[in-house]
Backbone bond lengths (Angstrom), bond angles and torsions (degrees), N, CA, C in turn:
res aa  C-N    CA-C-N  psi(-1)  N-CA   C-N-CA  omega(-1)  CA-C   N-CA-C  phi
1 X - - - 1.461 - - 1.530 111.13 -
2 X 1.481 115.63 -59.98 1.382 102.26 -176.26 1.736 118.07 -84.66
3 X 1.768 119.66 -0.20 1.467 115.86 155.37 1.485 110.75 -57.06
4 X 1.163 107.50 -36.00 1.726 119.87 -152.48 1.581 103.66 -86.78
5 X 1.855 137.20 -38.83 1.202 143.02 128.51 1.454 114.84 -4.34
6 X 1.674 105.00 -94.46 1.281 109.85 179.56 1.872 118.41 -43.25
7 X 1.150 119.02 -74.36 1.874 126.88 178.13 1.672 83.91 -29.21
8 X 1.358 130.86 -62.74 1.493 116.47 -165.61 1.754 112.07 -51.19
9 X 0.547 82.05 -53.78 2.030 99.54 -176.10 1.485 95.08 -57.01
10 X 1.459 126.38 -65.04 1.605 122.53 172.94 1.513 106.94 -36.35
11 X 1.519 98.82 -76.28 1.582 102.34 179.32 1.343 113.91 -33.12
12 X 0.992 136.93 -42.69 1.783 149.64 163.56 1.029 79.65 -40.24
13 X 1.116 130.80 -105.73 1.578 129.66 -142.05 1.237 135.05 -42.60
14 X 1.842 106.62 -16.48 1.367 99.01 170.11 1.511 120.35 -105.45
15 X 1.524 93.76 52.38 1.488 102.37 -170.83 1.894 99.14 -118.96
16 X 1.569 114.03 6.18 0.986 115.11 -155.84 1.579 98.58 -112.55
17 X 1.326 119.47 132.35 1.650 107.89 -166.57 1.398 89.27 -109.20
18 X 1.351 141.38 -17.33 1.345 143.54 -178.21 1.281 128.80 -130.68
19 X 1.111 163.73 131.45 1.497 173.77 30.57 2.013 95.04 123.83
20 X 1.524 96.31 -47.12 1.339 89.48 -174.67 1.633 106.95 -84.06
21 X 1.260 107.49 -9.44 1.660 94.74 -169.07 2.070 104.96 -98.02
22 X 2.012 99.89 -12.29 1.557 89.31 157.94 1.366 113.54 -69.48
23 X 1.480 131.22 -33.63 1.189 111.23 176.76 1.196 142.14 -72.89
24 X 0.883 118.22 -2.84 1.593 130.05 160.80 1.642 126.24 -92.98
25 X 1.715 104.04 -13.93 1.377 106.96 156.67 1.799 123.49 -83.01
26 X 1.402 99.51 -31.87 1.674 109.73 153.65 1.372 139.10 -47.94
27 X 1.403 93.55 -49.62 1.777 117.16 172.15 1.587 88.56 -45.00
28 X 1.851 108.88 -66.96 1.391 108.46 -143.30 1.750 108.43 -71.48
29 X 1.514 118.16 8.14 1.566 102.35 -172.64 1.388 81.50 -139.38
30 X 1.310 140.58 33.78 1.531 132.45 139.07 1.176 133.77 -48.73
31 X 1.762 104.43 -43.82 1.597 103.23 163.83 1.766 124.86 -50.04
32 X 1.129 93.82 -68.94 1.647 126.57 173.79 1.620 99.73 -23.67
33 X 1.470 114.60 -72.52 1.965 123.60 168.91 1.447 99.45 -36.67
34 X 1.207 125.11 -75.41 1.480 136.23 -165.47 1.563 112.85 -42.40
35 X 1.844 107.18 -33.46 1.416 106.63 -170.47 2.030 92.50 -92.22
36 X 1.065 135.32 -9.70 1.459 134.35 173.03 1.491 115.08 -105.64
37 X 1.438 102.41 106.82 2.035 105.98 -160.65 2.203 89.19 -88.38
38 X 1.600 71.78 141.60 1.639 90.34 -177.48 1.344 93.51 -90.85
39 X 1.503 123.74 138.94 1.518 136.69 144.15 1.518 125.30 -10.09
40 X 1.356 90.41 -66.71 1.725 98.84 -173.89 1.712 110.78 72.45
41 X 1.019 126.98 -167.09 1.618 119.69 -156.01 1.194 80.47 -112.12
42 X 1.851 81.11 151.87 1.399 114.88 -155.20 1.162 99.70 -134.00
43 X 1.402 147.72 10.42 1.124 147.16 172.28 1.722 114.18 36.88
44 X 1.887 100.62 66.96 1.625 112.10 -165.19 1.925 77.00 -93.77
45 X 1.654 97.53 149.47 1.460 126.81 174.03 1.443 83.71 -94.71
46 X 1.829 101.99 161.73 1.325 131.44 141.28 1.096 113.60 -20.35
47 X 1.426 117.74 -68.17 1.140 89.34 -166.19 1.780 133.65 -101.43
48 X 1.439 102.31 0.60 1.258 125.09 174.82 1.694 100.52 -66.83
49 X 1.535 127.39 -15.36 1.251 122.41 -179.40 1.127 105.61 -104.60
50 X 1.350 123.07 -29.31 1.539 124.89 178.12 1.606 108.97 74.94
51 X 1.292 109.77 39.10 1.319 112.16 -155.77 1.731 85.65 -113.00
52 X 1.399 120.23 164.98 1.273 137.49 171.58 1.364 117.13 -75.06
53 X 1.071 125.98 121.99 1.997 135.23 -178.61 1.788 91.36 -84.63
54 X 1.368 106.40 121.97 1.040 112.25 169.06 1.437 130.83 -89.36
55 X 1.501 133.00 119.95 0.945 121.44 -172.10 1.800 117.13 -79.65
56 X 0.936 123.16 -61.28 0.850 118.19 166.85 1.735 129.66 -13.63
57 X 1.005 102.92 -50.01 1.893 113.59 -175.45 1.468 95.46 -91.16
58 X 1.553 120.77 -20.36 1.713 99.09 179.52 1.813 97.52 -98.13
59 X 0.863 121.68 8.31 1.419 115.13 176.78 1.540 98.56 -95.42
60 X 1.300 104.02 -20.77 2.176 84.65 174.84 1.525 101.95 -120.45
61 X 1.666 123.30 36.82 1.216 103.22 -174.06 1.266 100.01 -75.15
62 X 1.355 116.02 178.78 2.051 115.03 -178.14 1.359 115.56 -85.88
63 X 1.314 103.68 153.36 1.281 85.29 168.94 1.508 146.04 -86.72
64 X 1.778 100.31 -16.22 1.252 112.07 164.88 1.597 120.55 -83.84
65 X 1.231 103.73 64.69 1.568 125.69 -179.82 1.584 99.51 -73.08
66 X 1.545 129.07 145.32 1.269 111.55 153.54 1.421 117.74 -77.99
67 X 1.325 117.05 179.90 1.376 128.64 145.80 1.840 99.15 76.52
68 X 1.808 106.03 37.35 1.054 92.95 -159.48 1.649 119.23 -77.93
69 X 1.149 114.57 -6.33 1.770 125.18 153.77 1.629 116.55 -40.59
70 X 0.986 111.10 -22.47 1.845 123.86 174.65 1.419 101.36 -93.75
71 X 1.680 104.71 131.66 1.564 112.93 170.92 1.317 102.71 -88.24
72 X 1.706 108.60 130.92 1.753 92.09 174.45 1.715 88.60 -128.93
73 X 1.746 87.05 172.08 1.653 101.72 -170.97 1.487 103.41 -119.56
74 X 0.807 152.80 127.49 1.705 146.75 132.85 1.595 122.66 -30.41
75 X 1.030 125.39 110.36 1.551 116.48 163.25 0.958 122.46 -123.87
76 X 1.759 120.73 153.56 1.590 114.14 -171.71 1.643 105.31 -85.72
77 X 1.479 117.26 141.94 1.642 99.69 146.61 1.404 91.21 -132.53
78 X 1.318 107.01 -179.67 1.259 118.87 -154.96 1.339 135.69 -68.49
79 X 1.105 124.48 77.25 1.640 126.35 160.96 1.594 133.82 11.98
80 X 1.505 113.91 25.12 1.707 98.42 -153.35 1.928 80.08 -118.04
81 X 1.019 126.49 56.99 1.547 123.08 176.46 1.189 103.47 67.62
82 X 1.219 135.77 -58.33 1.692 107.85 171.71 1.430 119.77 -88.14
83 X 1.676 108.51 76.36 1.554 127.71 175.97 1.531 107.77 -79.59
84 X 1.437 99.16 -31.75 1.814 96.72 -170.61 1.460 106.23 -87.88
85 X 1.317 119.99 -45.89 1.681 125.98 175.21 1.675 99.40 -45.25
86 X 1.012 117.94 -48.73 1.603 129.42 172.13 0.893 141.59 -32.38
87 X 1.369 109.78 -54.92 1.658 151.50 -173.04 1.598 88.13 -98.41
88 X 1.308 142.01 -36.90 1.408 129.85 176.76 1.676 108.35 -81.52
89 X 1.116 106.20 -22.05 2.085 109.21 175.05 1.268 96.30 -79.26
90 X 1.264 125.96 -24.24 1.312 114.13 -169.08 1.717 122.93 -98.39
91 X 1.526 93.25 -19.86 2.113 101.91 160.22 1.382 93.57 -88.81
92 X 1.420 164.13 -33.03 1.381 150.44 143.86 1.137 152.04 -27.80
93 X 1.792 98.63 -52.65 1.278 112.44 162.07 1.338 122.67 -145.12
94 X 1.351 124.50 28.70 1.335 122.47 141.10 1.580 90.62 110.02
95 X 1.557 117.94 -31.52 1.261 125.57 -163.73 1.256 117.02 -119.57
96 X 1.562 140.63 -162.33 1.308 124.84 -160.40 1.988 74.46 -139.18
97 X 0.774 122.97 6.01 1.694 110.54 -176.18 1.637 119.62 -87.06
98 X 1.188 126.37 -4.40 1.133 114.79 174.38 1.933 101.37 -105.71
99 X 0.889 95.11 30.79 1.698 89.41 175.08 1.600 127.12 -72.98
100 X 1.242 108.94 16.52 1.415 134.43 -176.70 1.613 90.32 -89.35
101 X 1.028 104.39 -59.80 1.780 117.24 -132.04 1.925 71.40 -81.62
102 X 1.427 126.72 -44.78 1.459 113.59 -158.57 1.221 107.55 -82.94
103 X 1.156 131.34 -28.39 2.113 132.88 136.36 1.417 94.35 -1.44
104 X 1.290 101.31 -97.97 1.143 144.56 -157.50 1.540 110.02 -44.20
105 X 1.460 119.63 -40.19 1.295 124.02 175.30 1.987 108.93 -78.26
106 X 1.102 93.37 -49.54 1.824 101.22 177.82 1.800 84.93 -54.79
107 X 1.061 120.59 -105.89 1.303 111.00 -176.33 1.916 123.23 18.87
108 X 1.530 101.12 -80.16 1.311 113.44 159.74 1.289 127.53 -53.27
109 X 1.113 126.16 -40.56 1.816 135.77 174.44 1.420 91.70 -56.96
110 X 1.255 131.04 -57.82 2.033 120.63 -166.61 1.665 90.83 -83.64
111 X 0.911 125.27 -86.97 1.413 120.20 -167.64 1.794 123.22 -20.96
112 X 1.387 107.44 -33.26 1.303 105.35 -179.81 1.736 119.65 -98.32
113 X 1.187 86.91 -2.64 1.618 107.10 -168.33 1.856 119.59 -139.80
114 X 1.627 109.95 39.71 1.552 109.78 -156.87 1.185 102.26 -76.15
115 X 1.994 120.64 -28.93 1.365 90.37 175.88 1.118 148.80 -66.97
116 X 1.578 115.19 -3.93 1.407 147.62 -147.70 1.976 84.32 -78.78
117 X 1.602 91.37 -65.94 1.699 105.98 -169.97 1.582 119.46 -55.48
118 X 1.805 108.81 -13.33 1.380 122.24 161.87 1.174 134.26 -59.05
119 X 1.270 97.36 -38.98 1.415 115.29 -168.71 1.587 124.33 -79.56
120 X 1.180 119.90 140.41 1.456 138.18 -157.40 1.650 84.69 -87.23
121 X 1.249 151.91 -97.13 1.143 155.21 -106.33 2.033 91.32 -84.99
122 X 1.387 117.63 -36.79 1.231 115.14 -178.62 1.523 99.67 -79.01
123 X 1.261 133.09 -69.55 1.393 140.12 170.63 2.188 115.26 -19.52
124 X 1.718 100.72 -35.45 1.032 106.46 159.73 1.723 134.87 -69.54
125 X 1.136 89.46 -27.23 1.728 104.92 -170.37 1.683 107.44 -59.80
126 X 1.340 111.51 140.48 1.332 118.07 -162.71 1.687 118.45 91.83
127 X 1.646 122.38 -6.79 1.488 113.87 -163.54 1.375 81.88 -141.17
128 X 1.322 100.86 -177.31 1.841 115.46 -148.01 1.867 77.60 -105.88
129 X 1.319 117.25 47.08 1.444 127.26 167.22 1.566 123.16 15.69
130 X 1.482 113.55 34.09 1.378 136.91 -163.77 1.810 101.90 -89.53
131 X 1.575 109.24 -25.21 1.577 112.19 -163.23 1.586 90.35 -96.71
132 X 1.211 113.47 111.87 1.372 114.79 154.98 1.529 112.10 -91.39
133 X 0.574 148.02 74.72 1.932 162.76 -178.74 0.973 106.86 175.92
134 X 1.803 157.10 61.83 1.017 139.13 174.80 2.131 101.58 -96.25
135 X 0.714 90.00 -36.66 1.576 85.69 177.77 1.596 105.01 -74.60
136 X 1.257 122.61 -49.67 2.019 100.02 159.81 1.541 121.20 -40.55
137 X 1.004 111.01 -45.20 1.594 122.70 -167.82 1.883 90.27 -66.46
138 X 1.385 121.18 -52.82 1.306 101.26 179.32 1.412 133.72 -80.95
139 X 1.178 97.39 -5.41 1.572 116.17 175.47 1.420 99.69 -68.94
140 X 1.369 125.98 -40.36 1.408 142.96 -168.36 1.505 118.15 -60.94
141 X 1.355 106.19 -51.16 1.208 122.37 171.43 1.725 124.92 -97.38
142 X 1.365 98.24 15.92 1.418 98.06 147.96 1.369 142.13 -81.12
143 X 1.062 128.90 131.15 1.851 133.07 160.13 1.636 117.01 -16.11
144 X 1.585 99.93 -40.69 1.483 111.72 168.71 1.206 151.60 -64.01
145 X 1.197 85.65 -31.74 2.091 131.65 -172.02 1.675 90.69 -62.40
146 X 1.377 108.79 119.22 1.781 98.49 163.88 1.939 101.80 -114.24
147 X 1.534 93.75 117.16 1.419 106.14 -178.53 1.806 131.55 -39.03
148 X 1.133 104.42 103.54 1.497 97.19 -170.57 1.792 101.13 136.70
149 X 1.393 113.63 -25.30 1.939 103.79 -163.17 1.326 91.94 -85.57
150 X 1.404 82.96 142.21 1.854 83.45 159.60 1.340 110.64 -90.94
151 X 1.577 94.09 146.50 1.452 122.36 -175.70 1.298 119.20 -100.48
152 X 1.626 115.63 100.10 1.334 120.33 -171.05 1.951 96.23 -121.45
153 X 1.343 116.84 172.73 1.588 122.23 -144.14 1.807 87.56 -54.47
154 X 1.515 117.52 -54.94 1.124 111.40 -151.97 1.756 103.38 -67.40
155 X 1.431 127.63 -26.26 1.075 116.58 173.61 1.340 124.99 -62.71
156 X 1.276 113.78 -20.01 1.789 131.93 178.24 1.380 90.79 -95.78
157 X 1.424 169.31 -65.70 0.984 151.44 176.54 2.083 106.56 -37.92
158 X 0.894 123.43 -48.62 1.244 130.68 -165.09 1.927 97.63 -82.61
159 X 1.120 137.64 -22.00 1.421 154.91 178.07 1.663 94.78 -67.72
160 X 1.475 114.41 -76.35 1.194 122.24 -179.83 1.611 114.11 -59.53
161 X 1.098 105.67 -10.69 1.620 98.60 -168.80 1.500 91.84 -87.58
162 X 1.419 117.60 -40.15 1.740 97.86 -175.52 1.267 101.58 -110.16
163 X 1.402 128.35 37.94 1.388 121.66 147.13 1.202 118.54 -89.34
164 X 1.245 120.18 -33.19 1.240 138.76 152.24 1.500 130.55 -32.94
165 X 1.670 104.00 -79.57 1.672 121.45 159.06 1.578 115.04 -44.68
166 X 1.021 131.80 -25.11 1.634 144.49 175.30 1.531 95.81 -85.68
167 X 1.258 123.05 -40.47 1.820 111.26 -165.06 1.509 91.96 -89.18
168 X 1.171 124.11 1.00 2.044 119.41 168.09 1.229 113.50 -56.37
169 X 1.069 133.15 -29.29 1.162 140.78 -129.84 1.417 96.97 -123.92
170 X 1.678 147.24 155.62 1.402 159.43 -133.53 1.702 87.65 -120.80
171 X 1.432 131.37 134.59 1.178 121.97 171.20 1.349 122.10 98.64
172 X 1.319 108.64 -26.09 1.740 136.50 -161.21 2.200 83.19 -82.74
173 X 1.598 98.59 120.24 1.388 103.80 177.78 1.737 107.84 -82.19
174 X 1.752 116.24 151.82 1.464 100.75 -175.87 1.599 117.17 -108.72
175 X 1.041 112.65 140.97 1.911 110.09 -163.88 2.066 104.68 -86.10
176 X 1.091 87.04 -174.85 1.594 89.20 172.72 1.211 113.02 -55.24
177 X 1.494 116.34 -44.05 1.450 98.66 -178.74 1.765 130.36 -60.03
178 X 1.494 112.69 -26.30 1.102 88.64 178.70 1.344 122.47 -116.53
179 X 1.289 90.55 58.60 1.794 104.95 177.52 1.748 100.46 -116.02
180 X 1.148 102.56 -2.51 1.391 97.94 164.21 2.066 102.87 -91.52
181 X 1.066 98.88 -41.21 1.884 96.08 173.41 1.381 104.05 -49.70
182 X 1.538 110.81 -40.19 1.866 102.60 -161.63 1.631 107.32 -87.40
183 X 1.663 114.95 -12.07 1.669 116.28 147.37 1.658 119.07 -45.27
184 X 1.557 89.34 -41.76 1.668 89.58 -165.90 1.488 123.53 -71.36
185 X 1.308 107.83 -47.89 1.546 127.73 156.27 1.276 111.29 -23.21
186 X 1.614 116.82 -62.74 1.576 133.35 -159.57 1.543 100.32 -77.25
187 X 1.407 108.26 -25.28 1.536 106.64 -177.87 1.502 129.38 83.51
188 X 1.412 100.40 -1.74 1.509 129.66 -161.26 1.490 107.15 -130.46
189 X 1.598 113.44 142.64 0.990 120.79 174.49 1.928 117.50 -65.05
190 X 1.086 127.64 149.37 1.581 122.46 -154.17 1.774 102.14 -136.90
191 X 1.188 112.11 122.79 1.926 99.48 -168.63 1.859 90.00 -114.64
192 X 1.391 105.20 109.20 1.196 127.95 154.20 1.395 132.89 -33.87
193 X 1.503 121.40 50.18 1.895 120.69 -171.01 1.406 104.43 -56.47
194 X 1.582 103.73 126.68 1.285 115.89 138.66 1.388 125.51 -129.53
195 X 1.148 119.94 145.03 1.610 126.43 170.99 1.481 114.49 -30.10
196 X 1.425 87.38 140.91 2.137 101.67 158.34 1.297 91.08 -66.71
197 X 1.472 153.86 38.25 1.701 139.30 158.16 1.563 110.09 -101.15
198 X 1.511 90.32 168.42 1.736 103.30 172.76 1.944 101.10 55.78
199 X 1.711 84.05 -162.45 1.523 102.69 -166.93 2.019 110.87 -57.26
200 X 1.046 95.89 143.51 1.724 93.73 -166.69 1.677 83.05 -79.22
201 X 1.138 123.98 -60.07 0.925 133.22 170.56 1.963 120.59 17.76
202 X 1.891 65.02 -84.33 1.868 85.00 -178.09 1.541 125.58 -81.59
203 X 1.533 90.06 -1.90 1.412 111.64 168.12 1.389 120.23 -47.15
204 X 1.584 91.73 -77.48 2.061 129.79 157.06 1.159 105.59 7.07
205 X 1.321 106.43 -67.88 1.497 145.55 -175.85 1.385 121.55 -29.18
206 X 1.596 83.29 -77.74 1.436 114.22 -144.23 2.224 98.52 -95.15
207 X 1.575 90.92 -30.90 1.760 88.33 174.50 1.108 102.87 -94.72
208 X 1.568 110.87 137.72 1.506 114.93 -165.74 1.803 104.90 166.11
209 X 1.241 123.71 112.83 1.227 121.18 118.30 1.516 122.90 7.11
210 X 1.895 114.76 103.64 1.377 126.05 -162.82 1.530 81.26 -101.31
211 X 1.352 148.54 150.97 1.626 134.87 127.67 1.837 118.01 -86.79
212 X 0.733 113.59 141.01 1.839 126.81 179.38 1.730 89.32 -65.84
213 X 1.579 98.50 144.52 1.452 91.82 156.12 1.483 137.13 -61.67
214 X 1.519 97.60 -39.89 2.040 110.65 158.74 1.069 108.50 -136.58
215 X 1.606 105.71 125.78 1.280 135.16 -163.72 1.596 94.27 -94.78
216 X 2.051 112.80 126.09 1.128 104.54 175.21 1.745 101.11 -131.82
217 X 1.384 113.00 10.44 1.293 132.59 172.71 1.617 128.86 -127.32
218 X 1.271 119.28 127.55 1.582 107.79 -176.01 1.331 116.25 -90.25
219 X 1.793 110.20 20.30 1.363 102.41 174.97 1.541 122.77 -87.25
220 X 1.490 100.26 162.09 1.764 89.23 179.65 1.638 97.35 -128.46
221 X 1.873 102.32 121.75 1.098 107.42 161.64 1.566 144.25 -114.17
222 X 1.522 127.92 176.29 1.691 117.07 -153.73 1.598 97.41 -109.18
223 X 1.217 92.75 135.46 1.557 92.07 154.19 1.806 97.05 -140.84
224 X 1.744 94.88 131.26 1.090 96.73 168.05 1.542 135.16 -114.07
225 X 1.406 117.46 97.79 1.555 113.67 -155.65 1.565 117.37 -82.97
226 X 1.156 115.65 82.03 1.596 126.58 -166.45 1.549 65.80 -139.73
227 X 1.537 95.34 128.63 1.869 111.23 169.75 1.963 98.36 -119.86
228 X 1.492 92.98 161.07 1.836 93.62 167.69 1.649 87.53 -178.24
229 X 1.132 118.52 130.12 1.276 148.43 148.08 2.180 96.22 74.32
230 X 1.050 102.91 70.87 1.585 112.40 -172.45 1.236 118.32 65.52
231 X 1.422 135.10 -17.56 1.409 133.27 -174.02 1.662 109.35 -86.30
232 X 1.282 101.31 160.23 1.714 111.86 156.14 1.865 104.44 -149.70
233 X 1.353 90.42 147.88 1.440 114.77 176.12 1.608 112.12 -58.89
């Protein structure tokens, strides 16, 4: 019943040739989400997932990790574009199989709620609220972003709109931005690993403490997006 829910609502979605016509297929299955309660993080162990500890990603995790009194593990799931829907079935439900339904919900979380993902003062929450540009910075590092435009609100409204409309779709990889949607879903605050590698810069950025729009859990969980050979953390 609820595989067969969600695939309907997907299937919806690829009925939408424009940004405005997902939102009105969203509108129409908001109730429907609302009446099927999501898990939210579940704080599954190693081995309660039976999932593989990756060495690789724990040999360069950082060292200025928070929460470093907590042992954490890295595990792979599968690399095939829906790594993050994946990695969110898998702080949910232990497993990587409902990654349909968590598409599908991130999807709905921005679409029904974009100004939320606009906004500077929420976008700050979780960081020592020092970056006033956080929505440039993600505009920046989008797929969308063509290097050189300036980025004024409506161009970042229009960024998210087809980062979004592009993440509808099965395969469609998910950027920084909507790992703050897949906080929201989980209900839980979500800490973004990235490596001591590359530009510190985009590091700054990019490692950080996600907050949910409503927090109904005080757990804090990892996703670490350093990919190599189909996997992600």
């Amino acid at each position: 019943m609820r595989k067969t829910v969600f695939q309907y609502i997907y299937d919806d979605f690829q009925n939408a040739s424009s940004f405005e016509e997902l939102q009105l297929i969203c509108t129409r299955h908001t109730d429907l989400i609302d009446e099927i309660p999501f898990l939210g993080s579940s704080c599954h162990s190693v081995i309660s997932t039976a999932k593989t500890v990756d060495k690789l990603s724990l040999d360069i995790w950082p060292q200025d990790e928070p929460q470093k009194h907590i042992l954490k593990y890295p595990v792979c799931v599968k690399g095939d574009g829906n790594c993050l829907p994946r990695a969110g079935s898998v702080l949910a439900n232990g497993n990587e199989e409902s990654h349909l339904e968590v598409r599908t919900r991130m999807v709905i979380e921005i679409v029904t709620h974009e100004d939320v993902y606009l906004d500077e003062y929420y976008l700050n929450r979780g960081t020592t609220g020092e970056d006033k540009h956080i929505v440039n910075n993600l505009v920046m590092y989008s797929d969308s972003y063509i290097a050189g435009d300036r980025i004024t609100p409506a161009v970042a409204r229009r960024i998210l709109r087809e980062d979004t409309f592009n993440f509808a779709k099965l395969g469609a990889y998910g950027n920084a931005w909507l790992i703050f949607a897949l906080s929201s879903i989980l209900k839980c605050s979500l800490f973004a690993i990235y490596p001591q590698k590359g530009n510190p810069v985009v590091r700054s950025h990019l490692n950080r403490e996600v907050c949910p729009r409503m927090t109904k859990s005080s757990d804090v969980v990892y996703v670490d997006k350093y990919k190599n050979k189909g996997n992600e953390r």
